[in-house]
C-alpha positions in Angstrom: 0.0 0.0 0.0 1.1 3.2 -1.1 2.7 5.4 1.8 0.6 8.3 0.5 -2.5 6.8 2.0 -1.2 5.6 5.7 0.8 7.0 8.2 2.6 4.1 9.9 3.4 5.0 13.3 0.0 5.3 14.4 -2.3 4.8 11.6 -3.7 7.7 10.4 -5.3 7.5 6.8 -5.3 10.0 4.6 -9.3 10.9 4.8 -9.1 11.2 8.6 -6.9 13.8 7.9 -9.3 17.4 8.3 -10.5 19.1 5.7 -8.0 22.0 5.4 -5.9 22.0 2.7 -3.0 23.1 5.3 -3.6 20.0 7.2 -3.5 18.2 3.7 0.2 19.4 3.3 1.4 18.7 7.0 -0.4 15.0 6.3 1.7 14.6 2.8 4.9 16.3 4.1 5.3 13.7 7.4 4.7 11.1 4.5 7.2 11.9 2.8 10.0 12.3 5.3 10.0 15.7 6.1 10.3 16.9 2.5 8.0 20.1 1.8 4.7 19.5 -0.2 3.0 22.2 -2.1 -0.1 23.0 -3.9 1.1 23.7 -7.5 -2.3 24.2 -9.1 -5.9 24.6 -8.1 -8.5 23.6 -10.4 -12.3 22.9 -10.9 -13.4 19.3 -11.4 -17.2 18.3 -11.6 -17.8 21.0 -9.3 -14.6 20.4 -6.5 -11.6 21.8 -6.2 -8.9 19.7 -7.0 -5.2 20.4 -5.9 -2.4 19.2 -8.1 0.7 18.6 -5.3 4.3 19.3 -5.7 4.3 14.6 -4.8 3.2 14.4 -8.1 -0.2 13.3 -6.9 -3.9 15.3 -7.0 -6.5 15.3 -4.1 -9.8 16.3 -3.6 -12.6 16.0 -1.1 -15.1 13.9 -1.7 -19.4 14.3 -0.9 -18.6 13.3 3.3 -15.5 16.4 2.9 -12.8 13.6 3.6 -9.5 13.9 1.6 -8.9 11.1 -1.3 -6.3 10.5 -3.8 -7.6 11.0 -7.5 
């Protein structure tokens, strides 16, 4: 399983992280190691915002306002 979606130490997944996109970035940056994660780009999908991540990887919310992987 991908690190991106578990924090090992005490098992915190990624849409039990809250809501804020600053809490998505602390969540993403203790994933990976300590290196700093960024929103590079903002956009509109099917009428959520969807952030495209420094990682590579793009997350939204979904209906309940949990954080998933797209």
């Amino acid at each position: 399983m991908s690190q991106a979606f578990v924090k090992e130490e005490d098992g915190q997944w990624l849409h039990d992280i809250p809501g804020s996109l600053q809490a998505l970035i602390n969540y993403l940056m203790r994933e990976n190691n300590g290196i700093r994660v960024y929103n590079k780009k903002t956009t509109m999908e099917n009428g959520r915002e969807v952030y495209a991540m420094s990682n590579g990887f793009s997350y939204a919310k979904n209906a309940e306002g949990r954080w998933e992987m797209l």
